[in-house]
Legacy VTK file of the C-alpha trace (Angstrom):
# vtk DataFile Version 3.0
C-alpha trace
ASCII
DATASET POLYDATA
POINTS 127 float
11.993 -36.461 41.549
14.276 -36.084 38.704
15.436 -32.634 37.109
14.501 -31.105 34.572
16.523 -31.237 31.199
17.251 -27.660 31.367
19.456 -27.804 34.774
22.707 -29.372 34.526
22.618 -32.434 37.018
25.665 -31.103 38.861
24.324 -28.018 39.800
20.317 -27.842 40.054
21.070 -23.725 39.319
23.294 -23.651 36.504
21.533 -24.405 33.101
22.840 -27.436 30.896
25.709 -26.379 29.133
24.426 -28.243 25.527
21.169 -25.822 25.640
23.489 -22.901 26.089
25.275 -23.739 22.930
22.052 -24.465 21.160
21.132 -21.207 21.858
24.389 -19.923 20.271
23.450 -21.687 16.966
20.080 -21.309 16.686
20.938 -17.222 17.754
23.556 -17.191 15.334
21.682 -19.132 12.009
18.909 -16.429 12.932
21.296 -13.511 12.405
22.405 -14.989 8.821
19.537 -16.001 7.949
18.196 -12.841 8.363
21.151 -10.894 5.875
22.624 -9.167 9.057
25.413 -10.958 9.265
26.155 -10.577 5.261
25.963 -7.121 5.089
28.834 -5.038 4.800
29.824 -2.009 7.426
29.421 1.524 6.359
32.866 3.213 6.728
31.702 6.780 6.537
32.212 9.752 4.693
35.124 11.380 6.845
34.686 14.656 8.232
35.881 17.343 6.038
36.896 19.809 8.296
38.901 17.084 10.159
40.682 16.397 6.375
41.080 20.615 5.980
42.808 20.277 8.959
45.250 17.306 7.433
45.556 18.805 4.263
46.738 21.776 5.787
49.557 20.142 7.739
50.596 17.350 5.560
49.633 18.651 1.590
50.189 22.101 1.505
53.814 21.757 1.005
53.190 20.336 -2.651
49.677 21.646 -2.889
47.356 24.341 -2.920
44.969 23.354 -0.320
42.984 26.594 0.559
42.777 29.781 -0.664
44.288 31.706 1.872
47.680 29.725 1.667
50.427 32.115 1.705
53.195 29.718 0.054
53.417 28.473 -3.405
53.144 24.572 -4.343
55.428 22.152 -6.144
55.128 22.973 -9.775
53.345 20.269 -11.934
51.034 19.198 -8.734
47.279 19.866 -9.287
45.762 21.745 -6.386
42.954 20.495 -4.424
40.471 22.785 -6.115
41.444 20.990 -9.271
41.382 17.817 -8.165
37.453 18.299 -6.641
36.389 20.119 -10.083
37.122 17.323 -11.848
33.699 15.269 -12.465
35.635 11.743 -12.881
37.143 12.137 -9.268
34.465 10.332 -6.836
34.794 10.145 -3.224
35.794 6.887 -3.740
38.321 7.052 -6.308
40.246 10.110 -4.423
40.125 7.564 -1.334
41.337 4.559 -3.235
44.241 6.662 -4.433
45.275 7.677 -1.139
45.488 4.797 0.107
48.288 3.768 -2.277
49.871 7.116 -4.063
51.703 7.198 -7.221
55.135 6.912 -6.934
55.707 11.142 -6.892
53.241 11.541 -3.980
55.633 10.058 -0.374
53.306 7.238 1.296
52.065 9.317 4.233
50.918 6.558 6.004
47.663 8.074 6.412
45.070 5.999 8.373
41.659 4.415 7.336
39.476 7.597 8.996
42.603 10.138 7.656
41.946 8.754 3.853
37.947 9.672 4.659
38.678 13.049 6.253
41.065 14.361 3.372
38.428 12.792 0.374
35.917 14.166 2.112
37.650 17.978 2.349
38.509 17.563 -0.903
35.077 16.994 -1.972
33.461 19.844 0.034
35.841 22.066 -2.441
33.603 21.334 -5.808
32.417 24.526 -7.309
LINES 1 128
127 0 1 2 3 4 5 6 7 8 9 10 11 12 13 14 15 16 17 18 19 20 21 22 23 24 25 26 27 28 29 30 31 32 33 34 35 36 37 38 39 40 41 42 43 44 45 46 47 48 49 50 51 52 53 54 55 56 57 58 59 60 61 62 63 64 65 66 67 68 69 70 71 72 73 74 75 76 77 78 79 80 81 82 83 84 85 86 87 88 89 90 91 92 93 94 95 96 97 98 99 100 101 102 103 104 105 106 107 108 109 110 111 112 113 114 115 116 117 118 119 120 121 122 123 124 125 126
């Protein structure tokens, strides 16, 4: 009685190893033919309590960060406040420039989520 084309002939229990890798490509070609392997991965928004919390320990020494801070900034450096009332500065664009500062601001070497956190604070601050 001869096997069936799904069993590998040298072991009746173990299925053919060519139908397992058909069932890779025909799984896979389903996912990007469906779009879900095109689509790009939501980030987030960051957590702005998490980026109060950075700005706090990192920013306040050049800028106002909260009302209750009890030290003066560097002069010339616009406060947070300023920064969120200002209509051009997206989430997005306050991200993008945190990831690579001008050449006044020190590279913090803040990560991916700290970039979110701090845009996101900043954000919450809009009037």
């Amino acid at each position: 009685m001869p096997l069936p084309r799904s069993v590998c002939p040298s072991h009746p229990l173990r299925p053919s190893p060519r139908r397992g890798w058909l069932r890779v490509l025909v799984g896979a070609s389903l996912v990007l033919l469906s779009g879900a392997g095109l689509a790009p991965v939501a980030a987030g928004a960051g957590q702005a309590d998490a980026g109060g919390r950075l700005a706090r320990q990192w920013c306040a020494a050049c800028h106002v960060v909260a009302q209750n801070q009890d030290r003066a900034a560097t002069i010339g450096v616009p406060s947070f406040f300023d920064i969120a009332a200002n209509p051009d500065m997206t989430r997005e664009k306050i991200e993008t420039f945190l990831a690579d500062p001008h050449p006044k601001m020190p590279d913090m070497g803040l990560s991916n989520p700290d970039i979110r956190d701090l845009a996101a604070y900043i954000v919450s601050l809009r009037p």
